[in-house]
N, CA, C and O atoms as a MOPAC input file, in Angstrom:
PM7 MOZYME 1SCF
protein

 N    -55.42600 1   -28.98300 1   -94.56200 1
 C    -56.79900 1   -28.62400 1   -94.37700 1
 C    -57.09800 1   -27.36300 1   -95.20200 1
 O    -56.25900 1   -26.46400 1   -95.13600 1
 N    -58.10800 1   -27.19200 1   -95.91400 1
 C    -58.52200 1   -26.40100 1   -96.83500 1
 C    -59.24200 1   -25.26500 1   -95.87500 1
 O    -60.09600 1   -25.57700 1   -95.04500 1
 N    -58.81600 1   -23.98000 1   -96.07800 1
 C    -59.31500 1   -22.85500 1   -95.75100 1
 C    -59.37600 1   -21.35200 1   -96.56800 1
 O    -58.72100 1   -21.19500 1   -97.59900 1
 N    -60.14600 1   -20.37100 1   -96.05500 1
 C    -60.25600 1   -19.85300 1   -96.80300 1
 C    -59.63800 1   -18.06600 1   -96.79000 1
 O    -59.96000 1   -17.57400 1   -95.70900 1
 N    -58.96400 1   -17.15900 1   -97.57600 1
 C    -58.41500 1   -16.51700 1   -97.10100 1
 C    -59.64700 1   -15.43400 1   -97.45300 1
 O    -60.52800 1   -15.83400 1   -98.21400 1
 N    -59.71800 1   -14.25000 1   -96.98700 1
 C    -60.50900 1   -13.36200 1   -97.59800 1
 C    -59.89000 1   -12.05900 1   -98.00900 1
 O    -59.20600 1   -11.33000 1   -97.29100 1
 N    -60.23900 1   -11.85600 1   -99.32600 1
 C    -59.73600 1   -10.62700 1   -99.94500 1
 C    -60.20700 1    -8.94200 1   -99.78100 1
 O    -61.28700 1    -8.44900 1  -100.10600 1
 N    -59.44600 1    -8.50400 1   -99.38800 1
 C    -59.71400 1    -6.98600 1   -98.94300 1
 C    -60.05600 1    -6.42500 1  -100.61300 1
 O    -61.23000 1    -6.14700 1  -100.85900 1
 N    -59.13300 1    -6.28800 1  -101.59900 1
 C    -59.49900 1    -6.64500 1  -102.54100 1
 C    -58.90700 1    -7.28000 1  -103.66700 1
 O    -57.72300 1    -7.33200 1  -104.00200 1
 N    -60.56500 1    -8.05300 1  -104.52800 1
 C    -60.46900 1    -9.08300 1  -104.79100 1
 C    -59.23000 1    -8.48200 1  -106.16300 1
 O    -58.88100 1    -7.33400 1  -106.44000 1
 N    -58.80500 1    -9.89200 1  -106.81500 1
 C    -57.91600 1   -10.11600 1  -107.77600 1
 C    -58.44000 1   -10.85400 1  -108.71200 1
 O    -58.94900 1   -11.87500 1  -108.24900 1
 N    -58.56100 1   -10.69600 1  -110.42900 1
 C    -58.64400 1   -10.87100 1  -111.43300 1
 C    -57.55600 1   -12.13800 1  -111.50800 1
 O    -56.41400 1   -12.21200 1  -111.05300 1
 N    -58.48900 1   -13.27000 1  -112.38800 1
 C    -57.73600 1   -14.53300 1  -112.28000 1
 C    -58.95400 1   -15.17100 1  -113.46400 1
 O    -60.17700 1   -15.31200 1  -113.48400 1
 N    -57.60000 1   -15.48400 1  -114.54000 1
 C    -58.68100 1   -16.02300 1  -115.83900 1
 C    -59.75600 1   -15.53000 1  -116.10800 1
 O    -60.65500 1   -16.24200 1  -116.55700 1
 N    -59.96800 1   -13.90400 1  -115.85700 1
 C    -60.85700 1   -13.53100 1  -116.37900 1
 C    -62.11500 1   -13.52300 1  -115.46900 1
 O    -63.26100 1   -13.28900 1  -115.85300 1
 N    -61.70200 1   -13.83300 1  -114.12500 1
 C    -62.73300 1   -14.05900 1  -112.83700 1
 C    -62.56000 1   -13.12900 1  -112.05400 1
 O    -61.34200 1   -13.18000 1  -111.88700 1
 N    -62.96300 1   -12.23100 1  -111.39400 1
 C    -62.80400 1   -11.50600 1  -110.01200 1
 C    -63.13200 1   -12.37500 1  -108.35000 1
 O    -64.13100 1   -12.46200 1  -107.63700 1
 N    -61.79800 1   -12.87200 1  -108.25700 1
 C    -61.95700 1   -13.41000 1  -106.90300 1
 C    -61.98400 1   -12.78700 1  -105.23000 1
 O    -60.95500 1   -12.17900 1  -104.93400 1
 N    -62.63500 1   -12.84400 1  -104.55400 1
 C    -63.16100 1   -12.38600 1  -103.23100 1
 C    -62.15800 1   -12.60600 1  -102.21900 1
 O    -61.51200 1   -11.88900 1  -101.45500 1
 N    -62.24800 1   -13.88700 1  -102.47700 1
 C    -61.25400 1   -15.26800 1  -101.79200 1
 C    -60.78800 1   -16.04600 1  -101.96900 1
 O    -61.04800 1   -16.59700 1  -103.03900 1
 N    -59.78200 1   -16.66000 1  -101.08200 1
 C    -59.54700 1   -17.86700 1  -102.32500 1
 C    -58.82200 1   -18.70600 1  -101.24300 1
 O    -58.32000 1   -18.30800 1  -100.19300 1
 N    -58.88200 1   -19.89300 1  -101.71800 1
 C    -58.32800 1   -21.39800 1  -100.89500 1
 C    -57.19600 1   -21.82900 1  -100.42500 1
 O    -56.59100 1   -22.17100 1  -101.44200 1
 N    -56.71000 1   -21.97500 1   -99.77800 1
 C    -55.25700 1   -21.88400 1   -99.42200 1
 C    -55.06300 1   -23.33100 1   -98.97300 1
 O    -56.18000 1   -23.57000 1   -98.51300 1
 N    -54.31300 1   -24.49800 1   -98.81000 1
 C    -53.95500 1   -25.68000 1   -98.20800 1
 C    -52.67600 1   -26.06200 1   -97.30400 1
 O    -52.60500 1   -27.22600 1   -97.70100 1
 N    -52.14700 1   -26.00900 1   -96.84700 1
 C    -50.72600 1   -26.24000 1   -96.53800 1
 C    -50.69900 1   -27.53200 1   -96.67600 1
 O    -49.58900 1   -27.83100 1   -97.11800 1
 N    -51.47000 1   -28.62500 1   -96.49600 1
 C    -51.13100 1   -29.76000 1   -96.09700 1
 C    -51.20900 1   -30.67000 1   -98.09900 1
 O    -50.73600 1   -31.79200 1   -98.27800 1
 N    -51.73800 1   -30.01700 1   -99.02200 1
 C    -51.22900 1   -29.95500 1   -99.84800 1
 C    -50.18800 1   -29.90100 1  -100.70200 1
 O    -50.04200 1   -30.53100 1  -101.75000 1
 N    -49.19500 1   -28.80900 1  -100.00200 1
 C    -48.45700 1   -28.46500 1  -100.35100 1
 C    -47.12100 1   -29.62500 1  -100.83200 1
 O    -47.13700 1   -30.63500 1  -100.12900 1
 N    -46.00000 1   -29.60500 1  -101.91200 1
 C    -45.51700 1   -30.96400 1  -101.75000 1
 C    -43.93600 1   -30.11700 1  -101.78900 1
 O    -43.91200 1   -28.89500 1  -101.93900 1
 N    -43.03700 1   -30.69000 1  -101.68100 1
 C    -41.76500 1   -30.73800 1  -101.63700 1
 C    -42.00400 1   -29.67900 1  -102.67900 1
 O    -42.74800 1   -28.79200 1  -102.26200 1
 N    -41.55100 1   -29.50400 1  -104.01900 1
 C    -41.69300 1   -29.17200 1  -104.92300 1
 C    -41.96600 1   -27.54500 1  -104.70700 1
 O    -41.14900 1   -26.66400 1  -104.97700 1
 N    -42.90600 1   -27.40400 1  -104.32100 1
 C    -43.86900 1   -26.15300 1  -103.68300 1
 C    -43.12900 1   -25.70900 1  -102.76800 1
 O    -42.94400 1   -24.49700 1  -102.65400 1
 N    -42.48500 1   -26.73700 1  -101.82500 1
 C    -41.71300 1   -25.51900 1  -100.15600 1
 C    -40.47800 1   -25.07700 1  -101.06200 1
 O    -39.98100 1   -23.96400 1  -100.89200 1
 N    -39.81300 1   -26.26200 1  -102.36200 1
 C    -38.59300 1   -25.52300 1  -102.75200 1
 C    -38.53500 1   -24.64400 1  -103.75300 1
 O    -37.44100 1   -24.11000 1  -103.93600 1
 N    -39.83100 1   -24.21900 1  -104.76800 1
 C    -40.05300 1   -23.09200 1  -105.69700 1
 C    -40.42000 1   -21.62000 1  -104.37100 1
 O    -39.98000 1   -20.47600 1  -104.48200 1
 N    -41.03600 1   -21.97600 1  -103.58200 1
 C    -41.62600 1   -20.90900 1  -102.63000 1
 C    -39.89400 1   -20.08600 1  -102.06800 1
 O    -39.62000 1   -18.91300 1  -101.81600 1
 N    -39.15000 1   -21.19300 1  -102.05500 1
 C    -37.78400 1   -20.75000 1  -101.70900 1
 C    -36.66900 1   -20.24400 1  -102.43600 1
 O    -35.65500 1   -19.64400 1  -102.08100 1
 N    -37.20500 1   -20.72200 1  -103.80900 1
 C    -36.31200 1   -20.08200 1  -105.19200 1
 C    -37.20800 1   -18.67400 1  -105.52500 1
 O    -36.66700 1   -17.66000 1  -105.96700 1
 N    -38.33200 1   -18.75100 1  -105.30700 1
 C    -38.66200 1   -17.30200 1  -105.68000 1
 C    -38.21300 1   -16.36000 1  -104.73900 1
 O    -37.63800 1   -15.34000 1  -105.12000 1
 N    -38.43500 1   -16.61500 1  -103.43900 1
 C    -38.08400 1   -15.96500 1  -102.82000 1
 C    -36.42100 1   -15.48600 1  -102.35800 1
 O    -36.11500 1   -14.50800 1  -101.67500 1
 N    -35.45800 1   -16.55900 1  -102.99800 1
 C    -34.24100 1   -16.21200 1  -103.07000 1
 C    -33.96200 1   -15.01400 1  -104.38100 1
 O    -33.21100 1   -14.03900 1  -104.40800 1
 N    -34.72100 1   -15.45500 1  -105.20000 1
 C    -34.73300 1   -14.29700 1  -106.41100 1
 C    -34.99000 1   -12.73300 1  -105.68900 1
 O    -34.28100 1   -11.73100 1  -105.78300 1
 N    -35.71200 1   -12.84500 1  -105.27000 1
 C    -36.68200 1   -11.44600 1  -104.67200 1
 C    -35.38400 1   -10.79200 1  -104.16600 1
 O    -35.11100 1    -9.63100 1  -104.47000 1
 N    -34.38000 1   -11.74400 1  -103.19200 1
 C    -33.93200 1   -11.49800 1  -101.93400 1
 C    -32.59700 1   -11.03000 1  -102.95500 1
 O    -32.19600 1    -9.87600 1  -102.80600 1
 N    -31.93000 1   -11.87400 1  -103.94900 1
 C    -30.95800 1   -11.48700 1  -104.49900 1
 C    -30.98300 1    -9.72200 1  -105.16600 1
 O    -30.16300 1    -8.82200 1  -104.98500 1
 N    -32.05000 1    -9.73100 1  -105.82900 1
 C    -32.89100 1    -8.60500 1  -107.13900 1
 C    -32.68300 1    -7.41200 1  -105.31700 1
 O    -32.33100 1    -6.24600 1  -105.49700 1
 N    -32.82000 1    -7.67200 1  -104.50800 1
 C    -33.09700 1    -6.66900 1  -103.29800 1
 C    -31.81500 1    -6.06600 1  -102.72300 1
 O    -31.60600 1    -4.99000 1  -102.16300 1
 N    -30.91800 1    -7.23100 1  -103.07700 1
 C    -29.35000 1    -6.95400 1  -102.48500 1
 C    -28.80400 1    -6.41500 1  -103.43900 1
 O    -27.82900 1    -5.74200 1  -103.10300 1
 N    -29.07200 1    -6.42900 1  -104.73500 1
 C    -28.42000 1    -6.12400 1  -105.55200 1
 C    -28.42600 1    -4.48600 1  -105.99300 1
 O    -27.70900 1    -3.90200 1  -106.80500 1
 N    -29.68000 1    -3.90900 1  -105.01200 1
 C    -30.12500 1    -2.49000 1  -104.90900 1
 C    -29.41800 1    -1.92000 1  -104.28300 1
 O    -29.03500 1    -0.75700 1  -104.41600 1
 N    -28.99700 1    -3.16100 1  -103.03700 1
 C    -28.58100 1    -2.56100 1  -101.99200 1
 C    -29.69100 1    -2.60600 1  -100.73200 1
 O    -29.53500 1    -1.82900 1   -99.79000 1
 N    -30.71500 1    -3.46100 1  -100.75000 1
 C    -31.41600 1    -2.89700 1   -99.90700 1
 C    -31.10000 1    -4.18400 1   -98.68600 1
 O    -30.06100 1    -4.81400 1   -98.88200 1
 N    -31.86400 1    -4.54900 1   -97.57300 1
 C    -31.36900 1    -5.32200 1   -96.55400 1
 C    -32.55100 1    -6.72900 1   -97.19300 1
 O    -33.64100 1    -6.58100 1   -97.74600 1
 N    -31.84600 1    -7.98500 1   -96.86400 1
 C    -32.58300 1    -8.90500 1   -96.73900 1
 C    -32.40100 1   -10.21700 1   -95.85400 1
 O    -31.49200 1   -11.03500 1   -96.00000 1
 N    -33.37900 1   -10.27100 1   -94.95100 1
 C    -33.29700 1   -11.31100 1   -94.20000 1
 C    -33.16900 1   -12.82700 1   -94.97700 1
 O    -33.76500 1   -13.30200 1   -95.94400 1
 N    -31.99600 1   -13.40200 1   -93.99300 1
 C    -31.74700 1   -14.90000 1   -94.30000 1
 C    -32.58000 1   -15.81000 1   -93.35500 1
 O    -33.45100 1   -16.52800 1   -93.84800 1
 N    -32.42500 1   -15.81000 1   -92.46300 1
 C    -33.32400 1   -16.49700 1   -91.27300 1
 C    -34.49200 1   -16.77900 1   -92.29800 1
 O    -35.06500 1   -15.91900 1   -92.96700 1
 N    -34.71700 1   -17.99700 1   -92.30100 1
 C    -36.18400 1   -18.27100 1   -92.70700 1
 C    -37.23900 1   -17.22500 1   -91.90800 1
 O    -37.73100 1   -16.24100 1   -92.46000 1
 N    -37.46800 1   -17.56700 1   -90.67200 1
 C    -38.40000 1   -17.40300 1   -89.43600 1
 C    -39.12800 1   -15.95600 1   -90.17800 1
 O    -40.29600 1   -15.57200 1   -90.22200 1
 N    -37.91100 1   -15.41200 1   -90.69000 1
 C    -37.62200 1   -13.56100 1   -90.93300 1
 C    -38.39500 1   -12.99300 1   -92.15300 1
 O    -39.35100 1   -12.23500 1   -92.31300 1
 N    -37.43400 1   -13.79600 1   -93.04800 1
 C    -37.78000 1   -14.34900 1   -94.48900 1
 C    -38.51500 1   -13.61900 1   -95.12200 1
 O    -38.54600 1   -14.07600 1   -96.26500 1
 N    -39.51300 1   -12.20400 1   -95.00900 1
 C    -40.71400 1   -11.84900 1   -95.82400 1
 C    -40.69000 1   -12.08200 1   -97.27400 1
 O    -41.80400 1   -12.17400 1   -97.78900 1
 N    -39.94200 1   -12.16800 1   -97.84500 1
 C    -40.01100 1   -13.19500 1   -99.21300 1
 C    -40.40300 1   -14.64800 1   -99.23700 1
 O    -41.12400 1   -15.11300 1  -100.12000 1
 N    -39.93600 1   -15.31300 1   -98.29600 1
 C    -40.16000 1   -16.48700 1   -98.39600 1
 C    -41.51900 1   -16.59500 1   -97.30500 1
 O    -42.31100 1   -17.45000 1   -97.70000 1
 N    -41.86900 1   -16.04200 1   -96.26800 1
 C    -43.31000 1   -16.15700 1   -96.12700 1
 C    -43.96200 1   -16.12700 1   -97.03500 1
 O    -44.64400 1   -16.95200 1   -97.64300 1
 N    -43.64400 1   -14.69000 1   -97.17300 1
 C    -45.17400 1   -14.71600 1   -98.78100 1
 C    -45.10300 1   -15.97100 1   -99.85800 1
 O    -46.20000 1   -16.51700 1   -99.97900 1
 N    -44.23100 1   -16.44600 1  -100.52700 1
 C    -44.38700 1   -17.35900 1  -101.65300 1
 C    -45.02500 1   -18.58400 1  -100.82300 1
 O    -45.93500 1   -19.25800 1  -101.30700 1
 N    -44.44100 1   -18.85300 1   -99.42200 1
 C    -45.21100 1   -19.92200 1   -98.42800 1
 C    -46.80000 1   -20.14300 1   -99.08000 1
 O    -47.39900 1   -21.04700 1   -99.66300 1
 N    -47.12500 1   -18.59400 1   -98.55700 1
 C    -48.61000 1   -18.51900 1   -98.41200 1
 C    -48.91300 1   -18.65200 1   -99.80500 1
 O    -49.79700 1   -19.43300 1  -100.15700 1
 N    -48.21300 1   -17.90700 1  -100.70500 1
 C    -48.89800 1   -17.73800 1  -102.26000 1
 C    -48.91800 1   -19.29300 1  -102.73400 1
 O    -49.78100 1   -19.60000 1  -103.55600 1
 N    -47.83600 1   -20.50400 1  -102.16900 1
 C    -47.45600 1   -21.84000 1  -102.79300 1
 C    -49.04100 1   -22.23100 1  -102.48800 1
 O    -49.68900 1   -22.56700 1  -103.48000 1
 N    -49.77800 1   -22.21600 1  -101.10800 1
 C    -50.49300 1   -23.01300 1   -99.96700 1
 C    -51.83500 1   -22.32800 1  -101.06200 1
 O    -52.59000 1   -23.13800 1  -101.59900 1
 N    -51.98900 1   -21.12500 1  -101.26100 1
 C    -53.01500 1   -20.96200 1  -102.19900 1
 C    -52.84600 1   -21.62700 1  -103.75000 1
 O    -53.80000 1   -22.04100 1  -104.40800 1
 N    -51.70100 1   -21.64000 1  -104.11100 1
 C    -51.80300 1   -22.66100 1  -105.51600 1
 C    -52.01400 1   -23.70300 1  -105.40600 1
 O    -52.55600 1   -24.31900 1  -106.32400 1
 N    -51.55700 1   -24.48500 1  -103.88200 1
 C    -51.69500 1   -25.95400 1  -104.19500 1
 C    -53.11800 1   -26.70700 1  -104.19900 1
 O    -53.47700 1   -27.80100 1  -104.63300 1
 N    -54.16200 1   -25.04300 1  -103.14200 1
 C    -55.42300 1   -25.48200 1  -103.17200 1
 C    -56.31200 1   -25.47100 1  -104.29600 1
 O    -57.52700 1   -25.67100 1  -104.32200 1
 N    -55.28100 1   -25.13000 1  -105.48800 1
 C    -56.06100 1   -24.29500 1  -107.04600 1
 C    -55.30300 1   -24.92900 1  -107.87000 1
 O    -55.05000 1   -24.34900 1  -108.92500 1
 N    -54.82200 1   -26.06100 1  -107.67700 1
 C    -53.57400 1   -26.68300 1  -108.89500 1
 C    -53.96500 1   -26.15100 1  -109.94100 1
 O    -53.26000 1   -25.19400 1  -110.26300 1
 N    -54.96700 1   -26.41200 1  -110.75300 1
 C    -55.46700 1   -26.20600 1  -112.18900 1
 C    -55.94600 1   -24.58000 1  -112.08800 1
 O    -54.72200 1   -24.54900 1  -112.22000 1
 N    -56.23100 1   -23.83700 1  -112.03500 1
 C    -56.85800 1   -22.49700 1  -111.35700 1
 C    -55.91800 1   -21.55900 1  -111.71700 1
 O    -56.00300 1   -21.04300 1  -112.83100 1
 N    -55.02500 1   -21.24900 1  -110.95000 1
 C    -54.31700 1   -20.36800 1  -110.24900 1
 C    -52.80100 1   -20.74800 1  -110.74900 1
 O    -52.38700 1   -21.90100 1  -110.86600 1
 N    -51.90300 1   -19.31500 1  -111.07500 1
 C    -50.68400 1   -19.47400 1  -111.21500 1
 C    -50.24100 1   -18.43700 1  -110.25000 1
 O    -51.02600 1   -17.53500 1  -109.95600 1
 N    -48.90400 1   -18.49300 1  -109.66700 1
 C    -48.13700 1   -17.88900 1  -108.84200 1
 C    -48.42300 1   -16.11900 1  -109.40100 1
 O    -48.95100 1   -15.30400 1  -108.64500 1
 N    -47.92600 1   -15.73100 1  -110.95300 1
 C    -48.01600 1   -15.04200 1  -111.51600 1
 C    -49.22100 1   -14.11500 1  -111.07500 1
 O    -49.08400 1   -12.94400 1  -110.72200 1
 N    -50.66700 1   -14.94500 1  -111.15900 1
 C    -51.95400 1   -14.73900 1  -110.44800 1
 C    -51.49400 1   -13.93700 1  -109.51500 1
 O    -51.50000 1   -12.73100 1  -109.76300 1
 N    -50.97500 1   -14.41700 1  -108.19500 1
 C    -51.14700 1   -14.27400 1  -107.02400 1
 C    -49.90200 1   -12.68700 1  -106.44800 1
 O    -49.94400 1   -11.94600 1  -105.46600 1
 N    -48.94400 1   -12.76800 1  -107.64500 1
 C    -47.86400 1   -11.61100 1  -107.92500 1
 C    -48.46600 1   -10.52400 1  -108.15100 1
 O    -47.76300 1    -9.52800 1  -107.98100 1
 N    -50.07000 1   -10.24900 1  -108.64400 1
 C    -50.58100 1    -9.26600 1  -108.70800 1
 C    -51.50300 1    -8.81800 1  -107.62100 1
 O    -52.27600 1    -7.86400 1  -107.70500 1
 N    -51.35700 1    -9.52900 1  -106.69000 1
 C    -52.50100 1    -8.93300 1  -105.07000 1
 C    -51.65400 1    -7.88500 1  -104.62900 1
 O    -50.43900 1    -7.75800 1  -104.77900 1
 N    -52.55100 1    -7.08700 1  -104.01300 1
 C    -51.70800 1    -5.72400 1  -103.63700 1
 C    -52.11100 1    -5.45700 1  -102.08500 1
 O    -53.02200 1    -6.14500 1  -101.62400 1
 N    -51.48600 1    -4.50500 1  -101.26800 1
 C    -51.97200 1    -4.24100 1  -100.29500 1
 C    -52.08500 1    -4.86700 1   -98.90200 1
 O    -51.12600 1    -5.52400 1   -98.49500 1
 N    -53.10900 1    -4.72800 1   -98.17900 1
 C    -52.77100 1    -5.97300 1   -96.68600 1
 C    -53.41000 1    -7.25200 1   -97.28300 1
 O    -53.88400 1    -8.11300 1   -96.54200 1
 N    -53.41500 1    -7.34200 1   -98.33300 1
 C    -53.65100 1    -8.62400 1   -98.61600 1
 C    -52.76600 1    -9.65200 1   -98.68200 1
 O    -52.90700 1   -10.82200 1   -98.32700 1
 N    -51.62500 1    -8.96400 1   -99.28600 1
 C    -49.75100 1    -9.52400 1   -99.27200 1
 C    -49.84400 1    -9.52200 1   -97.69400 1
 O    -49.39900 1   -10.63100 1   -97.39700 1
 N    -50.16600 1    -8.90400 1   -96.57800 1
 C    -49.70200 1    -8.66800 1   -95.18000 1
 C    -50.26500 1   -10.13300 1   -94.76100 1
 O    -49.84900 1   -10.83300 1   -93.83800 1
 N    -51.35600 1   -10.43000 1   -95.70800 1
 C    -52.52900 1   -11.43900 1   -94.82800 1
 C    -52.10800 1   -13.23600 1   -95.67400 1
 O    -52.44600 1   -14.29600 1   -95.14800 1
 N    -51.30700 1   -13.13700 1   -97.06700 1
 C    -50.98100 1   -13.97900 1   -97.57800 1
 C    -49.23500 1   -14.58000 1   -96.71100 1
 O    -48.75000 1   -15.71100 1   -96.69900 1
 N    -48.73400 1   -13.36700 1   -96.13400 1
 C    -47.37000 1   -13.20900 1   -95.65800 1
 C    -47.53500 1   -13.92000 1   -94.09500 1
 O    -46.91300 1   -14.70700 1   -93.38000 1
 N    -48.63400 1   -13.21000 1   -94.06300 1
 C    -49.12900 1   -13.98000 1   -92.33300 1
 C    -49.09700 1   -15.29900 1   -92.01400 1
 O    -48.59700 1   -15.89800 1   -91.06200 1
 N    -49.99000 1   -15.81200 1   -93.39400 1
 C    -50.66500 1   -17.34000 1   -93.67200 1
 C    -48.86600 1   -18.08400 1   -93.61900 1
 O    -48.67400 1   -19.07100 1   -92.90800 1
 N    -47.86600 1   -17.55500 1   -94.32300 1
 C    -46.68900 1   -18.48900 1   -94.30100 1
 C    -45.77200 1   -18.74400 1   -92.98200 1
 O    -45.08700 1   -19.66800 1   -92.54300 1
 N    -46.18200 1   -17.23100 1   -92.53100 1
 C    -45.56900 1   -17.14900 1   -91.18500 1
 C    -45.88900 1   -18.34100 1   -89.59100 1
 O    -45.20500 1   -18.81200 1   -88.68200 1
 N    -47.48200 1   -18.38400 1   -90.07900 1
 C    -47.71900 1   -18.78300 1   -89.18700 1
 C    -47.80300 1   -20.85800 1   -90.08800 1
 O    -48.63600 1   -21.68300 1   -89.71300 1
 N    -47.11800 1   -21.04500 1   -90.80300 1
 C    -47.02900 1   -22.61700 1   -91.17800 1
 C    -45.13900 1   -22.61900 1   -90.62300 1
 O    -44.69500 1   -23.60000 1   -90.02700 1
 N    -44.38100 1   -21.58300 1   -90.89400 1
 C    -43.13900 1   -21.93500 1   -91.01100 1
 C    -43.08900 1   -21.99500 1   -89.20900 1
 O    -42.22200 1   -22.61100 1   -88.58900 1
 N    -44.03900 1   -21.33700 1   -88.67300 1
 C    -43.76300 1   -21.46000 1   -86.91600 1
 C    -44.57300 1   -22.50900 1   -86.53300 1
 O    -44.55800 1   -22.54000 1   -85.30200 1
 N    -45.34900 1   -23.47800 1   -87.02900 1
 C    -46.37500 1   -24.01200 1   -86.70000 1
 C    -47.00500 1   -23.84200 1   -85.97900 1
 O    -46.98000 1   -24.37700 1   -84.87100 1
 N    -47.93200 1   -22.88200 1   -86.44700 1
 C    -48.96900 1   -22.08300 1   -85.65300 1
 C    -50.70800 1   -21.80800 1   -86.88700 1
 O    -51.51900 1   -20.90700 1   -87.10000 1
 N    -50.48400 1   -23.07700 1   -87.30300 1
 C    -51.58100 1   -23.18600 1   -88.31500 1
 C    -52.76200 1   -22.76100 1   -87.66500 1
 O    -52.73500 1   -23.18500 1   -86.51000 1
 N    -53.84900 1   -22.07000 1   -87.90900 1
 C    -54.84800 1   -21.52500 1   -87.69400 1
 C    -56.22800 1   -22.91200 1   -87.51800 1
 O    -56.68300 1   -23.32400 1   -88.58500 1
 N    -56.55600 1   -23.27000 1   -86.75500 1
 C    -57.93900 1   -24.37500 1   -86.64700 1
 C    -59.11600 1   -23.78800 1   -86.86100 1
 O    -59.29900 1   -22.66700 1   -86.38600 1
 N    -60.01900 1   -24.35800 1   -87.52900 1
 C    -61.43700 1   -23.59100 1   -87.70900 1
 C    -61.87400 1   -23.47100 1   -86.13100 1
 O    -61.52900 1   -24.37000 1   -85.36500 1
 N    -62.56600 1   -22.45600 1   -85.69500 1
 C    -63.23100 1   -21.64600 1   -84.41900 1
 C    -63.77200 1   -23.04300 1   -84.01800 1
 O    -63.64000 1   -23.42100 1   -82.85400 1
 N    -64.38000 1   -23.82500 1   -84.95500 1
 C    -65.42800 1   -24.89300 1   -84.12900 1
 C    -64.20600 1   -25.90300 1   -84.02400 1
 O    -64.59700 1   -26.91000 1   -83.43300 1
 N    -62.92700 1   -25.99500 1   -84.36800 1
 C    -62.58200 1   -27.25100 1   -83.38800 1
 C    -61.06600 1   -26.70800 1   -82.34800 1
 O    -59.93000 1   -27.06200 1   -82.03400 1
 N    -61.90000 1   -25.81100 1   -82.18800 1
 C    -60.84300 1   -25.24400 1   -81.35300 1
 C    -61.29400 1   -25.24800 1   -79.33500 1
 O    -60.58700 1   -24.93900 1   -78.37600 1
 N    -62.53500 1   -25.67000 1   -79.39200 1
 C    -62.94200 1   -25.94100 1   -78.04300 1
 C    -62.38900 1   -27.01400 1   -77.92200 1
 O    -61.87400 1   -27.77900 1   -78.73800 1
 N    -62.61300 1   -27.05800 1   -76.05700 1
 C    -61.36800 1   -27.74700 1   -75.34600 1
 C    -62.17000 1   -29.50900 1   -75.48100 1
 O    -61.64800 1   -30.57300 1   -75.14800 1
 N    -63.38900 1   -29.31200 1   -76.00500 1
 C    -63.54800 1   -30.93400 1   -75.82000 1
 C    -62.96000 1   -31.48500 1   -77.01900 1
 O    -62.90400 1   -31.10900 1   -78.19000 1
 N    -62.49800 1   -32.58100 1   -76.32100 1
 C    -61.44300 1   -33.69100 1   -77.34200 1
 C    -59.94800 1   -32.95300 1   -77.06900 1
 O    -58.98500 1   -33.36500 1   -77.71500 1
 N    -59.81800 1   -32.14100 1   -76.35200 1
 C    -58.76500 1   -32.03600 1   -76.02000 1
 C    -57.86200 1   -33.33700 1   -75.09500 1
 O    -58.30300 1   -34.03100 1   -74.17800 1
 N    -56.13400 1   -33.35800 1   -75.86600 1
 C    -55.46000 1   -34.97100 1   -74.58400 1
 C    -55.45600 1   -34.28900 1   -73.42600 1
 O    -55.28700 1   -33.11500 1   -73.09700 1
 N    -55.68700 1   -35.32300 1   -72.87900 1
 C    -55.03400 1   -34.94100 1   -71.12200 1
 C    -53.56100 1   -34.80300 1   -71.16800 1
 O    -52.96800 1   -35.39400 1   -72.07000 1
 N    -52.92800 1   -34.13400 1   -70.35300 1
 C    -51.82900 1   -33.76200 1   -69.92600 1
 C    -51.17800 1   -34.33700 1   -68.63700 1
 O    -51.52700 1   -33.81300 1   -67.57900 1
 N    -50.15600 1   -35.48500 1   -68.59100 1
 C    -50.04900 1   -35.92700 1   -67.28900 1
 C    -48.38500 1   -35.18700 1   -66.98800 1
 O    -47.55800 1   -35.10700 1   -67.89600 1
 N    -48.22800 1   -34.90400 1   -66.17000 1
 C    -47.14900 1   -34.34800 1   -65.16900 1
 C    -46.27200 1   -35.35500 1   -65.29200 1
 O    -46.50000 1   -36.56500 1   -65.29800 1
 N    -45.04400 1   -34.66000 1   -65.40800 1
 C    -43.67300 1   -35.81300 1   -65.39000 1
 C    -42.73200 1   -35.26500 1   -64.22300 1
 O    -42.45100 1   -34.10000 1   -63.94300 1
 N    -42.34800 1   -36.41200 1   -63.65400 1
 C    -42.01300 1   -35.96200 1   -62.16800 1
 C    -40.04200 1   -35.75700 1   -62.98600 1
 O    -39.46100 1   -36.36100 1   -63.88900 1
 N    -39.63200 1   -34.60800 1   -62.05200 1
 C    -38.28400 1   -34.12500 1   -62.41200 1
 C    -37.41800 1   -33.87300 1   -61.38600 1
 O    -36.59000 1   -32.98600 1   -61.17900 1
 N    -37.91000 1   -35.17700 1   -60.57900 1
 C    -36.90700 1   -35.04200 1   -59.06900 1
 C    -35.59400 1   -36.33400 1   -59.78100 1
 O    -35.99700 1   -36.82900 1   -60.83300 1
 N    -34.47500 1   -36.75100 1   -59.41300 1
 C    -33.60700 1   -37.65500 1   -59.54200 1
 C    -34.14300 1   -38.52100 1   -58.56800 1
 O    -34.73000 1   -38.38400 1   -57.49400 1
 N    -33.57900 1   -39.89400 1   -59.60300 1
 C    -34.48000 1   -41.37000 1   -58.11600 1
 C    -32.64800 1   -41.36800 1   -57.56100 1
 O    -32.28800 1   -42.06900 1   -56.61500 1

C-alpha cells in the first residue's frame, strides 16, 4: 500500500526538492529485502572494522531498518529515485525512514486513520482450553 512519508527536510533528487516522498512495502520484491541487507551488512562490516558495536539481530539491525525503509521508498519511485538519493537525507528524517523498516520487519505496518475504525473489523470467537 502506497503511503506517504513526510520530510522534516526536504532532499534534492534530479534536480527536484522533495517534501515527501512514497514509500511501498508491498512493492517491495525479493531483490530489494536482499540489497536492503547487503547494504546494510556493508555499513555493519565498515562499523566493525572501526571498532564500533553492531547489531546482528535483524529486529536490532539500525542498518538494516533504514535500507528497509530507504528499499520501500525506491520501490514506490522505481524510475525516480536511487538509494544514493535517499543516502543523502539527514537528521530525524533517517529516525522516521528507520522507523518505517522497523515497523515492516515487526509487522506493525501503519493503516491509513480512515481504515483503522473498528467497522469491518472479524469477530473473534473464543477457543475453549479445557481437555475433553
Amino acid at each position: 500500500m502506497r503511503q506517504k512519508l513526510e520530510l522534516k527536510k526536504p532532499v534534492l533528487i534530479n534536480g527536484s526538492s522533495f517534501k515527501e516522498l512514497e514509500y511501498n512495502f508491498d512493492e517491495m520484491t525479493c531483490e530489494d529485502y536482499a540489497m536492503a541487507a547487503a547494504y546494510a551488512d556493508a555499513k555493519s562490516l565498515a562499523a566493525s572494522q572501526q571498532g564500533k558495536p553492531n547489531a546482528s539481530v535483524m529486529e536490532q539491525n539500525i542498518n538494516f531498518l533504514m535500507y528497509l525503509g530507504m528499499f520501500s521508498i525506491k520501490a514506490a519511485n522505481k524510475e525516480l529515485i536511487d538509494i544514493s538519493d535517499l543516502e543523502r537525507i539527514k537528521g530525524f528524517d533517517l529516525v522516521e525512514i528507520t522507523r518505517l523498516g522497523r515497523n515492516f520487519i515487526m509487522g506493525r505496518l501503519e493503516e491509513p486513520s480512515a481504515q483503522n475504525s473498528s467497522e469491518g473489523q472479524s469477530e473473534v470467537t473464543p477457543v475453549s482450553t479445557t481437555l475433553e
